[in-house]
C-alpha positions in Angstrom: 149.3 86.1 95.8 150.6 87.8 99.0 148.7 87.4 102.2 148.5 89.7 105.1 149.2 89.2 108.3 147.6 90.9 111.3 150.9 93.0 112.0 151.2 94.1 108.2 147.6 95.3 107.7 147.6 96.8 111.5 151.3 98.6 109.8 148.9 99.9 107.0 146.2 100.9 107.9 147.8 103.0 111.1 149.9 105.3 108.3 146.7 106.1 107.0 145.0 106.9 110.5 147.6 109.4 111.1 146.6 111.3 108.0 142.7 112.0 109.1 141.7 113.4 112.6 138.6 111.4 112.5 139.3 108.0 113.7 135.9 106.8 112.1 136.2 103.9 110.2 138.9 101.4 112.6 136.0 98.8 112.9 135.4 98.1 109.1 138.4 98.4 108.2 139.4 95.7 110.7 136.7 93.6 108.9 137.7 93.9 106.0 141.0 92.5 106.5 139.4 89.8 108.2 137.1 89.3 104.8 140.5 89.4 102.9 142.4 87.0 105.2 139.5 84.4 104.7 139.3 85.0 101.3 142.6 84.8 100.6 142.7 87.9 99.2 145.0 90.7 98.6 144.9 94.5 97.8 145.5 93.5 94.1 143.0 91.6 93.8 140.2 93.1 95.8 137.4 94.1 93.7 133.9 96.0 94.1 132.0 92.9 94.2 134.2 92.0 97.5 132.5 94.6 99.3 129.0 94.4 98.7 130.0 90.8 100.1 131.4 92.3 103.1 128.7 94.9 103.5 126.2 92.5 103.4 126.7 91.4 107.4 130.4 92.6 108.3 129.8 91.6 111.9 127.6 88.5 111.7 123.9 90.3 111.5 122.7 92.6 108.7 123.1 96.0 109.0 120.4 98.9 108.6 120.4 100.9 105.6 122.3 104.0 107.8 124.5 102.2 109.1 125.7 100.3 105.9 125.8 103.6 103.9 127.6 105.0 106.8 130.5 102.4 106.5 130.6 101.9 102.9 131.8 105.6 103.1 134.2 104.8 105.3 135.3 102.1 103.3 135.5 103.8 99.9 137.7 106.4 101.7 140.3 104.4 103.1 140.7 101.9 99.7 140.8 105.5 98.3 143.8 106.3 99.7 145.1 102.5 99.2 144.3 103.8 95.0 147.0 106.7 95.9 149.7 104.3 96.7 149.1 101.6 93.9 147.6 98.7 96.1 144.8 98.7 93.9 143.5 97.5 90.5 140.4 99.4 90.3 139.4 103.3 91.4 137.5 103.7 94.2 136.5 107.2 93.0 134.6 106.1 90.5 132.1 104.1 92.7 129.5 105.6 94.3 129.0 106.4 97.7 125.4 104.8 98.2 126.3 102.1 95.2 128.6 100.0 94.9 128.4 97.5 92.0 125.3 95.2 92.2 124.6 92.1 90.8 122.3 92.7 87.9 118.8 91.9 87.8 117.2 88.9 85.9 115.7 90.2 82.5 112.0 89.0 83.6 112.5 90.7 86.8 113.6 94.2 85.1 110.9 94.0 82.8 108.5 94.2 85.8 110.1 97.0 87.2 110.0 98.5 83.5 106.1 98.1 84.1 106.2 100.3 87.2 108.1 102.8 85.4 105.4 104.6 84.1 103.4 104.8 87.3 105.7 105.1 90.4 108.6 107.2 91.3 112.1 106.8 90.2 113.1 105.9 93.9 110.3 103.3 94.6 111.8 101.9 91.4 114.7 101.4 92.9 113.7 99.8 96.1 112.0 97.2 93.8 114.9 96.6 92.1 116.5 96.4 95.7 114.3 93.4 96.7 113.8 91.8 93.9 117.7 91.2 93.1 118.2 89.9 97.0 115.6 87.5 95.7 116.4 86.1 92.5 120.0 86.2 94.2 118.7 83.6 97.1 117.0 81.8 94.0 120.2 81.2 92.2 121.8 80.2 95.1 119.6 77.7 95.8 119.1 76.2 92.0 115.2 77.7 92.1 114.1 78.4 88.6 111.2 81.0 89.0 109.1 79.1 86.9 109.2 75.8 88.7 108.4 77.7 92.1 106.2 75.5 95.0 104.9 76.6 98.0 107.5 74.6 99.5 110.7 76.9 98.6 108.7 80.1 98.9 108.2 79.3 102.8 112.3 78.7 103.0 113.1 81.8 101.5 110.7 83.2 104.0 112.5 81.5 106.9 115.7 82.6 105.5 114.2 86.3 105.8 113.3 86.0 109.0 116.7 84.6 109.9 118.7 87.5 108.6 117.4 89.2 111.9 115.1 91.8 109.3 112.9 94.0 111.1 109.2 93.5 110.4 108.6 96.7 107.9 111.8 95.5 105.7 110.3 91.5 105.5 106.8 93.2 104.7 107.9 95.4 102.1 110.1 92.7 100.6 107.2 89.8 100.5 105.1 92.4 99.2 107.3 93.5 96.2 108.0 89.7 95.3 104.1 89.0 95.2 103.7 91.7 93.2 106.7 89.8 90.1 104.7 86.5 90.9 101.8 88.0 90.1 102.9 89.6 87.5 104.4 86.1 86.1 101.6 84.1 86.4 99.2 86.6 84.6 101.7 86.2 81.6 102.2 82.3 81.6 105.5 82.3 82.9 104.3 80.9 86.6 102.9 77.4 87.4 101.2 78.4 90.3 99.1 81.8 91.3 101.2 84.3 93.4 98.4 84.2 96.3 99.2 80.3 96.4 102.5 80.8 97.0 102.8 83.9 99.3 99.6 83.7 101.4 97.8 86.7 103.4 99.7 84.8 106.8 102.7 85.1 105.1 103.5 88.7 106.3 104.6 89.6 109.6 102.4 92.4 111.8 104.1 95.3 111.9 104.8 96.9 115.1 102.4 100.7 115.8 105.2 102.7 116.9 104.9 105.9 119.1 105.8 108.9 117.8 109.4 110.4 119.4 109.6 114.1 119.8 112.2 115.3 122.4 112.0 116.0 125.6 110.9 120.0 125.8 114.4 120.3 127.6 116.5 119.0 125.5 114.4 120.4 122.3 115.0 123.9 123.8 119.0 122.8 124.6 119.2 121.4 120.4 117.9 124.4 119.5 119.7 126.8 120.9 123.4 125.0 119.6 121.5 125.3 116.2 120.6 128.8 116.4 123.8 129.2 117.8 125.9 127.4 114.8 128.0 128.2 111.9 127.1 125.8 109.9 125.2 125.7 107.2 124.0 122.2 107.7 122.9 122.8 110.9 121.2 125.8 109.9 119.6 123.7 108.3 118.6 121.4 111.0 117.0 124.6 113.0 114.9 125.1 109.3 113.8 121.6 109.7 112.6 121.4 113.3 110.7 124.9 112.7 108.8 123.8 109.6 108.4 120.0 110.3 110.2 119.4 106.8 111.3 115.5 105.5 115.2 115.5 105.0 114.2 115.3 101.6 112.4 118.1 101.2 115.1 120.4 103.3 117.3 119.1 100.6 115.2 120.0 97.7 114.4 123.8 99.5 114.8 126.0 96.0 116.6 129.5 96.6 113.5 131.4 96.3 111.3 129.6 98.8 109.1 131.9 100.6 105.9 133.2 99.5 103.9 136.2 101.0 99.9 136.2 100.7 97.6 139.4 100.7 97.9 140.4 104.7 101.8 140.2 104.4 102.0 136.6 106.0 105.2 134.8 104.8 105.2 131.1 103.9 107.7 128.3 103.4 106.9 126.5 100.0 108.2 123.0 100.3 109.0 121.2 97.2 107.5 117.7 95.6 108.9 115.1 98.5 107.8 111.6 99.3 104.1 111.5 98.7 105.1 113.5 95.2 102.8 117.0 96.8 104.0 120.4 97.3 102.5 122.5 100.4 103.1 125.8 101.9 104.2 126.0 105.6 103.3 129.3 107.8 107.0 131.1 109.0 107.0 132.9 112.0 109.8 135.9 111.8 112.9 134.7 113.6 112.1 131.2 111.0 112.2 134.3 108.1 115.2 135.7 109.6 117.3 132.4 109.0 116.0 131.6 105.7 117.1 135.4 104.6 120.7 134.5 106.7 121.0 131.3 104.1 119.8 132.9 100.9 122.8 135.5 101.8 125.2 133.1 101.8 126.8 132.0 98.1 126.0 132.6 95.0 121.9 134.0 94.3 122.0 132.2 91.1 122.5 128.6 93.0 119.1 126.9 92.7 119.3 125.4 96.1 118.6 127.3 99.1 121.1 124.7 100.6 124.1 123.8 98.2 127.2 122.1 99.0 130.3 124.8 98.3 130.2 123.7 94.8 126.9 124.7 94.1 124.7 121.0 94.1 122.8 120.0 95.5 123.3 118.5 99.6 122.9 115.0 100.6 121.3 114.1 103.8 124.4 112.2 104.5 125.7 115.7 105.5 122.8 116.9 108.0 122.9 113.3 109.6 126.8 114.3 110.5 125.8 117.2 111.5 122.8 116.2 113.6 125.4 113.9 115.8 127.6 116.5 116.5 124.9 119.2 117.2 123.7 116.5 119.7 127.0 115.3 121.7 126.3 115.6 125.3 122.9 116.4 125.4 120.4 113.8 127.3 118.4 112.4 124.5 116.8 109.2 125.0 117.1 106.8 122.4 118.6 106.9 118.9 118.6 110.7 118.0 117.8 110.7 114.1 116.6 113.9 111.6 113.1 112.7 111.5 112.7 113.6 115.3 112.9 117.2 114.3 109.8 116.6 112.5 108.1 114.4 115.3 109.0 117.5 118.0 107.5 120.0 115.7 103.6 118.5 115.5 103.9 117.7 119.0 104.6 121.2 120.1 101.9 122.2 117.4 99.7 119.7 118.8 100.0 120.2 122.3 99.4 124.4 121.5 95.8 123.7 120.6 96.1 122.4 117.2 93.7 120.7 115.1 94.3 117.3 113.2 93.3 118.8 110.3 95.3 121.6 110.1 98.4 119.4 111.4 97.6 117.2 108.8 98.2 119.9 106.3 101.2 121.5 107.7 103.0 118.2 107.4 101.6 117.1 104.0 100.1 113.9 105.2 97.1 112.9 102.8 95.0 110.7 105.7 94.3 111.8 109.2 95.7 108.5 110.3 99.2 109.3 109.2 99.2 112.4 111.4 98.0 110.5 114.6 100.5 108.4 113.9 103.3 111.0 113.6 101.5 113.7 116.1 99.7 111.4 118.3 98.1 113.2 121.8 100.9 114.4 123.8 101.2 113.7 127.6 100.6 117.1 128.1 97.2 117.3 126.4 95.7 114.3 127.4 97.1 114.4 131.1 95.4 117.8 131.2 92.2 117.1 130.1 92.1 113.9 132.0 93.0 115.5 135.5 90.5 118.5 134.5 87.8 116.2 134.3 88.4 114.5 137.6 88.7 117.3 139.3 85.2 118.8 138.3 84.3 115.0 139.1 85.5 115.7 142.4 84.3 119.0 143.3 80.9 117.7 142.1 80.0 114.9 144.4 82.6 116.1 147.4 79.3 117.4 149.1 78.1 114.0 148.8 80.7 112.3 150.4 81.5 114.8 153.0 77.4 114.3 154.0 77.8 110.5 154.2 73.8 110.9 152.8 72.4 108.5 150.6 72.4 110.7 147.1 69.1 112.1 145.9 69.0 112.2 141.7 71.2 115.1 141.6 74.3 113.7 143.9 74.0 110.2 142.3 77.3 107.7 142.3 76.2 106.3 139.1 76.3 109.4 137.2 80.2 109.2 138.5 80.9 106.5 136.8 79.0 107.2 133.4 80.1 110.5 133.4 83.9 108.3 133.7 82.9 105.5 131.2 82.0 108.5 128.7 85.2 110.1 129.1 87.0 107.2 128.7 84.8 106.5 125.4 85.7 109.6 123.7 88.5 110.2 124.5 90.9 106.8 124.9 88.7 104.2 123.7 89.3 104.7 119.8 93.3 105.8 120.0 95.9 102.8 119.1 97.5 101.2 122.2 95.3 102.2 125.1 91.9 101.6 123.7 91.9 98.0 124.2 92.2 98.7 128.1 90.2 101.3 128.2 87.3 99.3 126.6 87.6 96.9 129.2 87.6 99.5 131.7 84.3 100.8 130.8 83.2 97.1 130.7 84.3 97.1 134.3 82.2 100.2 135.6 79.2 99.8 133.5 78.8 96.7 135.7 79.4 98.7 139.3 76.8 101.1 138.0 74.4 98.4 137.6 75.2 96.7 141.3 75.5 100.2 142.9 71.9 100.9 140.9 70.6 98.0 142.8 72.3 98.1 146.4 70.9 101.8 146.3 67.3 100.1 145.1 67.8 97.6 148.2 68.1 100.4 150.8 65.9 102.7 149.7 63.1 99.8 150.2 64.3 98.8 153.4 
């Protein structure tokens, strides 16, 4: 067995930089020599198995699901051209981008997920499977048989997920999913203990109530205009996605013949099955028409794919989120810029244009009105205007009041002020995620200086 030192691999892996213009890929690649060194490893005997080890946290904290897809391809490209000059014992061609070889699940375990076959999704399958393997692995690693399973080990697996740094959604999902096999076990014997003994309701984590995060109107209108202004296909794409509020899913999915036309010569966008498995039409607006048409005209008109890679299959989403980053360099975006921002930006502008909930709801395909205040909640712009409208009449209304300096007769009353204020704040903050608790107290807070104004004006009107 050879071993490499830092000067041989450095020697290596620089002949293959200088065949790619793209210098993505230095930092794993510099892992994975450090994974090799401590394994003792070298190129020969490298396997697939190796890197799912080395994917799993290549710099000391897991990775999110992006980012760990992002450098797997990275990987698979440079032990690719390692395969070209014989370093290797296995072809990295034949593994899959997005997997990599897994260990497999335990034969209980897949005959759950066989259960769930018949009702969910192919893909919510798979994130099952996802979970479920990460948890019978942590039970063979720790000598837990699944049938002799306490309270006790259940709550250091749990510490063990919230040591791996997980965010709160993936630790939800994943104590979710294994409730589900326990239950599952139990109702079939196989379980000393019921699931709800060992995962309890306190078990989960709260999950954060994130904002939605539309871009800023100037840099939507700067994004746009590279889009509009691109070449590519993919981020022709994009511009399709942030004018029709589309999933990357569904953009991928986008059949050839997509548009519809009703009676009065309206054309619509019909968006295929995507992740809540319904298919809606979207309203286009002619410059939207105009770059669908542009697509269609490009390739083959038998493709079934409105967007097809130059082969003719269908596109990953892998390929817009490269061409998202690049569509975005230099522009001042605050925060992470990511596809589903398109969509965000989209039911904001819809939203702040007048609107409804309902009819939002529809355009996105949501299926509860919650979903689209989550996704569309009320924009700066509509709520700051509505807010400073109604001080203002507030204003105007008792100015002659306070210009007079005159104790107020019924019509120029303070305390009508501050109901009219408490009933603004009731309808329109009190109820909304976030502020409501505040504005509760608020109208706590002036509900009482009603009632002591109500009596100091009680006071002087008797004296």
């Amino acid at each position: 067995m050879s071993s490499f030192s830092h000067g041989r691999w450095s020697r290596i892996a620089r002949r293959f930089w200088r065949t790619r213009k793209d210098p993505k890929g230095r930092a794993i690649v510099s892992q994975l020599y450090r994974f090799m060194a401590a394994q003792q490893l070298s190129h020969a005997e490298l396997q697939p198995e190796h890197l799912d080890q080395l994917l799993e946290s290549p710099f000391g904290q897991p990775l999110a699901s992006r980012t760990r897809y992002d450098y797997r391809g990275e990987l698979l490209a440079y032990l690719q051209w390692l395969h070209g000059k014989g370093e290797l014992s296995f072809d990295p061609s034949k593994l899959r981008r997005g997997k990599l070889q897994r260990r497999p699940l335990p034969a209980l375990a897949e005959q759950f997920v066989a259960t769930l076959a018949v009702t969910l999704r192919p893909g919510t399958c798979g994130n099952y499977r996802t979970h479920l393997r990460r948890f019978c692995g942590w039970l063979a690693e720790h000598g837990v048989a699944v049938r002799q399973l306490d309270r006790e080990q259940v709550a250091r697996w749990l510490a063990h997920l919230h040591e791996r740094g997980l965010k709160p959604a993936t630790r939800f999902q994943t104590i979710l999913q294994v409730r589900a096999l326990l239950r599952w076990l139990y109702e079939r014997g196989l379980l000393a203990r019921p699931a709800e003994q060992l995962i309890r309701s306190t078990d989960f984590p709260k999950l954060p109530c994130y904002l939605p995060r539309p871009l800023s109107p100037a840099a939507d209108r700067q994004l746009r205009a590279r889009l509009s202004g691109s070449s590519c296909r993919y981020q022709q794409g994009l511009l399709l996605m942030r004018n029709t509020g589309l999933r990357i899913g569904e953009l991928c999915g986008l059949e050839y013949d997509c548009v519809r036309s009703d009676a009065q010569g309206n054309r619509f966008l019909k968006v295929p099955l995507g992740k809540l498995n319904n298919e809606r039409l979207v309203p286009l607006d002619s410059g939207t028409v105009e770059l669908i048409e542009q697509l269609q005209g490009e390739g083959s008109a038998e493709r079934p794919w409105l967007l097809a890679s130059p082969t003719g299959q269908r596109t990953y989403p892998w390929l817009y989120y490269r061409a998202l980053r690049q569509a975005c360099a230099g522009l001042d975006i605050d925060g992470r810029m990511t596809s589903h921002r398109l969509r965000h930006s989209y039911a904001t502008t819809l939203l702040s244009g007048g609107m409804s909930l309902v009819g939002l709801m529809r355009l996105l395909g949501h299926l509860s009105y919650q979903t689209t205040l989550r996704y569309a909640a009320i924009t700066q712009e509509t709520i700051g205007r509505e807010y400073f409208e109604a001080l203002s009449q507030l204003e105007q209304r008792y100015q002659r009041q306070l210009q007079s300096r005159q104790l107020p007769g019924a019509e120029d009353d303070p305390r009508r002020l501050l109901s009219d204020v408490a009933r603004w704040l009731d309808k329109h903050v009190a109820h909304e995620r976030g502020q409501g608790r505040v504005a509760r107290r608020l109208i706590k807070r002036l509900r009482r200086l009603e009632a002591e104004i109500g009596q100091l004006m009680a006071a002087a009107k008797d004296g």
